[in-house]
FILUMTOR-599272 format. One line per field, with one value per atom (N, C-alpha, C): x, y, z; residue in one letter. Coordinates in steps of 0.05 Angstrom, whole numbers, m for minus. Last residue first. Example, Ala and Ser with C-alpha at 12.3 -4.5 7.8 and 13.67 -1.06 7.14 Angstrom:
BEGIN
u = (257/273/258/264/246/264) $
v = (m45/m21/1/m114/m90/m66) $
w = (142/143/157/156/156/156) $
dolum = (s/s/s/a/a/a) $
This chain:
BEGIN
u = (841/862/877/793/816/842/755/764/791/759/773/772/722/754/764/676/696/722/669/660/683/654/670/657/584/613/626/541/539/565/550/548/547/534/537/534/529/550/548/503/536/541/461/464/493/415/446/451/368/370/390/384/364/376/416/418/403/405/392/391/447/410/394/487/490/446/482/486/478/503/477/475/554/535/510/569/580/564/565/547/546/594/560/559/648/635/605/647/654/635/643/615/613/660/673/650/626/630/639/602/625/643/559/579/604/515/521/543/532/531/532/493/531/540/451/467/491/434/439/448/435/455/461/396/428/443/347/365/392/354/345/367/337/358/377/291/310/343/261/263/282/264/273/273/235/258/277/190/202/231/163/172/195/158/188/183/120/143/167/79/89/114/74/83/90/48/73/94/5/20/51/m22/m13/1/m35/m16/m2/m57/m38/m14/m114/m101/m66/m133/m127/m97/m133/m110/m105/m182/m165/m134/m219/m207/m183/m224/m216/m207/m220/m211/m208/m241/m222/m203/m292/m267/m244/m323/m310/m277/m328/m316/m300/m362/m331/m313/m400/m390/m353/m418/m408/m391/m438/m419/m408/m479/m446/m424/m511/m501/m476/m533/m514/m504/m564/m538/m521/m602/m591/m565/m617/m607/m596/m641/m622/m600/m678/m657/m625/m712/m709/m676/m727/m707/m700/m747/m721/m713/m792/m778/m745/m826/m825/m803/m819/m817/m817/m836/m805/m806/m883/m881/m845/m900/m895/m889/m928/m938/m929/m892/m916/m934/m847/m849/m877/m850/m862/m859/m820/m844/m870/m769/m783/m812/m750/m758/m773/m743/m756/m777/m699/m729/m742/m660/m674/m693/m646/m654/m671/m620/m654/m664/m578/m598/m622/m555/m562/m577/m550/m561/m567/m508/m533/m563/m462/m483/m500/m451/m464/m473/m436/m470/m471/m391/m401/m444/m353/m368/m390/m362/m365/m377/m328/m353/m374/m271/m293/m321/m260/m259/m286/m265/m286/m282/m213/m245/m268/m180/m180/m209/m180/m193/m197/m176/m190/m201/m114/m130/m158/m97/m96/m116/m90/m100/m104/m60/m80/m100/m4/m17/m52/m4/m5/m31/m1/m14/m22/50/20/5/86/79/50/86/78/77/106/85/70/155/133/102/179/176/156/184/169/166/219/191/177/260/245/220/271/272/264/277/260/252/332/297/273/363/361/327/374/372/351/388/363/348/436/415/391/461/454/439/444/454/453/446/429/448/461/484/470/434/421/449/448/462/457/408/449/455/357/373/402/361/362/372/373/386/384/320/345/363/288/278/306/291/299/305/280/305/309/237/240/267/208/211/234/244/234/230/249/225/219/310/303/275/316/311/294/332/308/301/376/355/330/418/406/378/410/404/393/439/410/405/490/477/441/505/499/479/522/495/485/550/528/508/614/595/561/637/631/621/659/673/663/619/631/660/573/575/598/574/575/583/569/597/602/520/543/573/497/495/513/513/523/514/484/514/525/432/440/472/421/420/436/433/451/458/394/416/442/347/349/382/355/354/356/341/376/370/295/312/339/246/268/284/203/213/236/135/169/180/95/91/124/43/64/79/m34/0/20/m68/m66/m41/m63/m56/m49/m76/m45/m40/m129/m115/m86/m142/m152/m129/m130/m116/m118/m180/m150/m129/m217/m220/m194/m204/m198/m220/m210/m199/m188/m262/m263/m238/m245/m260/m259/m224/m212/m224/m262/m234/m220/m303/m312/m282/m282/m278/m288/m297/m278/m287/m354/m325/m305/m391/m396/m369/m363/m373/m377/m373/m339/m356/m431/m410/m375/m438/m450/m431/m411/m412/m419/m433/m406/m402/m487/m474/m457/m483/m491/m490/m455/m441/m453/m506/m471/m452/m546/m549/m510/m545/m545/m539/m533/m504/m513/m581/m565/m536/m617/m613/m600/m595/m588/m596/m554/m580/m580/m534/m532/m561/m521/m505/m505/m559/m555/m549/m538/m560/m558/m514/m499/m509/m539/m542/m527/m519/m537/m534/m446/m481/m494/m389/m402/m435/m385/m382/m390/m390/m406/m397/m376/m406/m422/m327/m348/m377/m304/m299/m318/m308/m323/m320/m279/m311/m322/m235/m243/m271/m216/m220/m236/m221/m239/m238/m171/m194/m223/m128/m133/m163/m137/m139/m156/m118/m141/m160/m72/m83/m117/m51/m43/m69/m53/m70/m62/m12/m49/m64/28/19/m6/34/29/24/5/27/14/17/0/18) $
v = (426/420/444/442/448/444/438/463/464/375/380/408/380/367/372/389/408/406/382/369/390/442/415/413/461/459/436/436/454/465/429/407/417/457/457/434/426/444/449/374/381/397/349/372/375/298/304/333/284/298/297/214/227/253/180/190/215/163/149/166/191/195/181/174/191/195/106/121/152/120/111/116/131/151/153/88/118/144/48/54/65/66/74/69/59/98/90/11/20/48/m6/m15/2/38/21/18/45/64/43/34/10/28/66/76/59/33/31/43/47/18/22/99/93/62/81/105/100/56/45/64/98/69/70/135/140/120/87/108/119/92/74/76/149/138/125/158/171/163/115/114/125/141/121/115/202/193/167/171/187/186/152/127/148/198/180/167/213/236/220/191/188/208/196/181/178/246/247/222/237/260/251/206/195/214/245/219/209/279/298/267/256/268/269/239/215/230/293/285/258/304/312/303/265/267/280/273/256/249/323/297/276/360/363/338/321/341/350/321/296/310/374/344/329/402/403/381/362/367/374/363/342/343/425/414/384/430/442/422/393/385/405/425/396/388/460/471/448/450/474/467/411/396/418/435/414/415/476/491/466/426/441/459/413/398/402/466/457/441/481/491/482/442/447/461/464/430/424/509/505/476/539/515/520/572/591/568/567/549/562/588/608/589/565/583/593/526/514/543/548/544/529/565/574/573/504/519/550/488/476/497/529/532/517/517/534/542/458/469/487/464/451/458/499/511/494/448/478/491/418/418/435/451/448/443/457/479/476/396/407/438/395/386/390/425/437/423/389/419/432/348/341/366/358/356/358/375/396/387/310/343/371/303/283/310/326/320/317/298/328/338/246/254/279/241/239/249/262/287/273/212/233/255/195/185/200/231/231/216/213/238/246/169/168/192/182/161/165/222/221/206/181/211/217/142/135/156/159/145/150/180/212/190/137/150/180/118/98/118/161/159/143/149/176/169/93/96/127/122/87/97/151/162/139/128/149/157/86/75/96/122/112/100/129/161/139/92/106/131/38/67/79/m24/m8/5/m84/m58/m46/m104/m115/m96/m98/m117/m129/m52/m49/m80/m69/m55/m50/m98/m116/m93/m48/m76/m92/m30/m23/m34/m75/m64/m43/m84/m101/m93/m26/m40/m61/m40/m13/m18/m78/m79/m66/m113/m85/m86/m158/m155/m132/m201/m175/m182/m249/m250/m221/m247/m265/m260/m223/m198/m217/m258/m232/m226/m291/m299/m282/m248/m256/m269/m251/m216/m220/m294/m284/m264/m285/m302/m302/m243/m237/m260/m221/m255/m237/m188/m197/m221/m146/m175/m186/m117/m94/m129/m143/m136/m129/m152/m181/m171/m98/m119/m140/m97/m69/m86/m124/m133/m116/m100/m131/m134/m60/m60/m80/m79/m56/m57/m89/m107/m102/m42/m67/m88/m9/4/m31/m39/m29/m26/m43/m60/m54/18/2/m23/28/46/27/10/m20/m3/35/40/26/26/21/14/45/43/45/14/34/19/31/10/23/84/52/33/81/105/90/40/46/58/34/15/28/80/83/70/55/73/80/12/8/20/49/27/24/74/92/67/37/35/60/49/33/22/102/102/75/72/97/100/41/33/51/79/59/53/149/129/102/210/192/168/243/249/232/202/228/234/190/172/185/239/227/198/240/263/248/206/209/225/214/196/187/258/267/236/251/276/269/212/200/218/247/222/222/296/298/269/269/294/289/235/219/242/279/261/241/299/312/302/263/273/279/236/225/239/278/278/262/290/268/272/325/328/309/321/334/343/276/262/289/292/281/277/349/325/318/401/389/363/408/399/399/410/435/430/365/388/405/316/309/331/329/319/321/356/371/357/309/333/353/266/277/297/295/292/291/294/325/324/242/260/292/230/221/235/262/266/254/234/249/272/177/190/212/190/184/182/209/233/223/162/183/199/134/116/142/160/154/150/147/171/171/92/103/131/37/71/83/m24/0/25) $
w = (203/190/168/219/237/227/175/182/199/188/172/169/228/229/221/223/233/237/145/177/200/100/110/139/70/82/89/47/76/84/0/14/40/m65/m42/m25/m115/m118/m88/m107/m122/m114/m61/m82/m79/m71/m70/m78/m73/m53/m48/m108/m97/m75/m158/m138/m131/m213/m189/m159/m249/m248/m228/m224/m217/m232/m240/m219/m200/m297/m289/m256/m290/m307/m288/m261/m252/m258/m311/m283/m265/m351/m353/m323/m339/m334/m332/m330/m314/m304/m384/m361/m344/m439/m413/m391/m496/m467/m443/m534/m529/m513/m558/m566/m556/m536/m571/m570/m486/m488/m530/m492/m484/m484/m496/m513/m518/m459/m483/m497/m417/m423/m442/m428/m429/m431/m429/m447/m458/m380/m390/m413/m360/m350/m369/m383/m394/m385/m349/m381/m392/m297/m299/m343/m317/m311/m311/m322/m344/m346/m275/m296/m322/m261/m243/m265/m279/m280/m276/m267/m300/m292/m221/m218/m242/m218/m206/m217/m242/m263/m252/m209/m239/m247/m167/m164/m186/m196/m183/m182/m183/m223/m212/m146/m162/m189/m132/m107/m127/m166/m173/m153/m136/m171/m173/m84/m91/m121/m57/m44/m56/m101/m91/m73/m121/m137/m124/m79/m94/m112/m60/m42/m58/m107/m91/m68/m99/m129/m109/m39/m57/m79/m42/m20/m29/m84/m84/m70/m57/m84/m86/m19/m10/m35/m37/m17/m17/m59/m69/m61/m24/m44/m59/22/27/2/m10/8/7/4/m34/m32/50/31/9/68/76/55/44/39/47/68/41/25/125/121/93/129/121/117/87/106/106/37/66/95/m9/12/39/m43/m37/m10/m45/m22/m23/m91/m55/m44/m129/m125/m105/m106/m109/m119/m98/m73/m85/m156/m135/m110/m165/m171/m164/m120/m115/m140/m139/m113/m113/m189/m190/m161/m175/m191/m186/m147/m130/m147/m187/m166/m145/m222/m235/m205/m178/m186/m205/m187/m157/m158/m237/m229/m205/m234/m256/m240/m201/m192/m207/m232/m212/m193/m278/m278/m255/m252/m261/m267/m239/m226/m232/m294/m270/m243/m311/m318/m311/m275/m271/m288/m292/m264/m260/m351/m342/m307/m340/m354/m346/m331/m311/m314/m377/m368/m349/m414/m408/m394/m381/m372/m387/m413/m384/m367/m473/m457/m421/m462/m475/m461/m443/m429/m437/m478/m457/m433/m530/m518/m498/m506/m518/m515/m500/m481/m486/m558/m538/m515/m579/m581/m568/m550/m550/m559/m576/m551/m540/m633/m620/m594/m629/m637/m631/m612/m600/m599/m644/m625/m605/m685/m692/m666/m667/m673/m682/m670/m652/m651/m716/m706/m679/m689/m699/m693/m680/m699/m707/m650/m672/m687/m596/m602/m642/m601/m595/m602/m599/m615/m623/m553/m575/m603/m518/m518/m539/m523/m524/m527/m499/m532/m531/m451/m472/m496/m438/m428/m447/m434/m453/m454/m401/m439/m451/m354/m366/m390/m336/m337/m346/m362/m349/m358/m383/m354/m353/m437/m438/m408/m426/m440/m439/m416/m395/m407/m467/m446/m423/m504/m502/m479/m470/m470/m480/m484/m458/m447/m537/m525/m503/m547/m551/m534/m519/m512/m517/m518/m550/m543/m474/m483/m506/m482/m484/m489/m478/m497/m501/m412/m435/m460/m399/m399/m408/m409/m424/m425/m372/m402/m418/m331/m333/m359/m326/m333/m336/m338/m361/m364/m280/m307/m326/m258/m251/m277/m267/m272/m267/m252/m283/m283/m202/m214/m251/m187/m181/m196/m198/m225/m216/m188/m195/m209/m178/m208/m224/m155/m145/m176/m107/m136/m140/m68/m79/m100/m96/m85/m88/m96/m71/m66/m149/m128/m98/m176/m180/m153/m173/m153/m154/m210/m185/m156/m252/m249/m216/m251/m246/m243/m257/m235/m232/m303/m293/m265/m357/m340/m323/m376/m353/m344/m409/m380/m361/m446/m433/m398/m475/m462/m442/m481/m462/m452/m495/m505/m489/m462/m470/m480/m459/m461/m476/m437/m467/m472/m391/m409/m438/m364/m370/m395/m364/m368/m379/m319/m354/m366/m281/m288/m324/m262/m276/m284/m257/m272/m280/m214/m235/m266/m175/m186/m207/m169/m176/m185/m169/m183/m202/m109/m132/m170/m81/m83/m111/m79/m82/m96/m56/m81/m89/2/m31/m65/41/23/m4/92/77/61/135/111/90/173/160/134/201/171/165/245/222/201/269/266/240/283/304/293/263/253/275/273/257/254/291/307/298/251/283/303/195/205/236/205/193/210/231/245/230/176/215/233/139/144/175/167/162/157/174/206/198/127/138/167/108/89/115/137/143/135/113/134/139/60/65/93/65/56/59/85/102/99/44/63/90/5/m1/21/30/26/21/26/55/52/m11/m18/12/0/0/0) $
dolum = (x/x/x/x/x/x/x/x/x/x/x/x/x/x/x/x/x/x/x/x/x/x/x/x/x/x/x/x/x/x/x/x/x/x/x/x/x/x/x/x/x/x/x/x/x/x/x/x/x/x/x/x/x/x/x/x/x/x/x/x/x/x/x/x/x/x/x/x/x/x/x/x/x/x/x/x/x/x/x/x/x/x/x/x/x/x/x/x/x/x/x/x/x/x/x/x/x/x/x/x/x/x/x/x/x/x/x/x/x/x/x/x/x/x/x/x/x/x/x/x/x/x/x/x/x/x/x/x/x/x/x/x/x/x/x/x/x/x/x/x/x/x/x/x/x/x/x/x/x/x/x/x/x/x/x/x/x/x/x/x/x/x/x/x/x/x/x/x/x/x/x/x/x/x/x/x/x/x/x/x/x/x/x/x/x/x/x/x/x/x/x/x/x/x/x/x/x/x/x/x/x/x/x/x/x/x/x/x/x/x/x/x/x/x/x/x/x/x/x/x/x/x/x/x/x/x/x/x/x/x/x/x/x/x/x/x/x/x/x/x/x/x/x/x/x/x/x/x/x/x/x/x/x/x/x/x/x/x/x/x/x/x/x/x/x/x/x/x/x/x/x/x/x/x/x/x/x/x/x/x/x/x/x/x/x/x/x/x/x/x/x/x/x/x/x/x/x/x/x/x/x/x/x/x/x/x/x/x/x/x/x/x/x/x/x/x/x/x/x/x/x/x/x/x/x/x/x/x/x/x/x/x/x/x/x/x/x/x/x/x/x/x/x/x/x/x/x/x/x/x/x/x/x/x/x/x/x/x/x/x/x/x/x/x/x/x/x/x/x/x/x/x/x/x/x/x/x/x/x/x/x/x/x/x/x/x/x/x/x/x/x/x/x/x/x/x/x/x/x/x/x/x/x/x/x/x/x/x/x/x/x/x/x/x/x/x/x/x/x/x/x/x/x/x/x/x/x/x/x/x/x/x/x/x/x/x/x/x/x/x/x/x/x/x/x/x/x/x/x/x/x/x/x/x/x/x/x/x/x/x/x/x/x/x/x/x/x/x/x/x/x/x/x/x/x/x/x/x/x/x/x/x/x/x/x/x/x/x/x/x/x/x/x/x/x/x/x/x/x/x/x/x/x/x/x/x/x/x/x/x/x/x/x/x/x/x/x/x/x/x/x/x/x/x/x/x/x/x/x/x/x/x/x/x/x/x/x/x/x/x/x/x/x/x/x/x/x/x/x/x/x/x/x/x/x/x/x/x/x/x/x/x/x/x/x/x/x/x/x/x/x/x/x/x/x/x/x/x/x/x/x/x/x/x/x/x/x/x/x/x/x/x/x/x/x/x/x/x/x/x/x/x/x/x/x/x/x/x/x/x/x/x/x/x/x/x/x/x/x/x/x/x/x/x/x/x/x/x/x/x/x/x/x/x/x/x/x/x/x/x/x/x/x/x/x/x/x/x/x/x/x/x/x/x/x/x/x/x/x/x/x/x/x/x/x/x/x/x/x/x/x/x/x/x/x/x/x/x/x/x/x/x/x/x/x/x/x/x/x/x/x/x/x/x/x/x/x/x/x/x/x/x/x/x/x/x/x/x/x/x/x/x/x/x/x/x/x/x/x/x/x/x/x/x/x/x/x/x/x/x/x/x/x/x/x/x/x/x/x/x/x/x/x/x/x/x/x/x/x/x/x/x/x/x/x/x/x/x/x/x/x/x/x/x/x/x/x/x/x/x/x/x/x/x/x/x/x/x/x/x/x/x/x/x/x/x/x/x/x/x/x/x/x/x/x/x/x/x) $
């Protein structure tokens, strides 16, 4: 389970109850099924008119992504890559198939079989760019669906607040509040949903996938650099010094706070 998710989910459920059972006389207050049925089954239709059946049903499974953590094996990439840079870089190709039948990365294989095929390197360059313009595209629209479902989501909690109050404008001449309250309910509770859902939960879905197409990016461009340098018969040595240095997290080069005090005394 991704512990950030299961944090933000939390914390999301201390904010409903802390709304429902201190800000209310009563918790059913804030529960009106018109209202909530107005806004899902809205934006429900709505993304359906929008995108494509394939598109939409998998936004269940995009869903589970956010839920697991989500692990980019960039040291396992970077290991494989040099042990196959070193089969090559000796001229034991069969080895170098053998590795390539193990690894589980495509994009990694599909590099690799290039280099060992005596592709160019500018062709190697452009394969492997474009599989990654793929899969940025691809991704990030998948994302673009929740940020969608976002806006729909606010767009029918003010259609529901509109059916509210002409509702309620044609009960006021009755002058009851018992007529007038649940018209008032569903003006008011349909915002309060549309924005709920949209904020807690489409769009925190959109923000996850954007993040996480960002790391697969990186790990790809990594990917990449190898095989770059592996076509050019770059010593194992430097690639995994190379490779290395795109792994390494919250290093900063040019400042290091200074020396330890030891070594000031020296």
């Amino acid at each position: 389970m991704n512990p950030s998710t299961i944090i933000g989910m939390l914390a999301s459920l201390i904010l409903l109850v802390s709304v429902l059972f201190f800000t209310a006389e009563s918790a059913s207050s804030f529960f009106d099924p018109a209202s909530l049925t107005i806004v899902v089954t809205g934006t429900i239709a709505a993304t359906f008119i929008s995108y494509p059946m394939k598109e939409v049903l998998r936004v269940i499974k995009l869903v589970a992504l956010v839920f697991r953590r989500e692990n980019t094996y960039t040291r396992d990439d970077i290991k494989e890559l040099v042990q196959m840079s070193r089969l090559w870089f000796q001229g034991n190709i069969k080895d170098v198939d053998e590795a390539l039948a193990r690894t589980k990365n495509p994009f990694l294989r599909n590099g690799i079989q290039l280099v060992i095929a005596n592709t160019s390197e500018q062709e190697i360059i452009d394969t492997l760019r474009w599989r990654i313009a793929r899969v940025k595209a691809r991704e990030r629209a998948e994302a673009q669906i929740f940020r969608t479902m976002a806006s729909y989501s606010a767009a029918f909690g003010m259609i529901g607040t509109l059916v509210g109050l002409v509702n309620m404008l044609f009960v006021m001449d009755a002058g009851s509040l018992d007529t007038i309250g649940p018209q008032m309910a569903v003006a008011l509770l349909t915002t309060f949903y549309g924005i709920l859902l949209g904020n807690i939960l489409f769009k925190p879905i959109a923000v996850k996938l954007e993040r996480r197409t960002e790391e697969r990016l990186i790990a790809m461009n990594m990917v990449l650099e190898g095989v770059s340098m592996m076509s050019k018969r770059r010593p194992p040595s430097f690639i995994e010094d190379t490779l290395k240095s795109f792994a390494a997290q919250f290093d900063d080069e040019i400042r290091d706070g200074g020396a330890p005090p030891a070594a000031r005394k020296k």
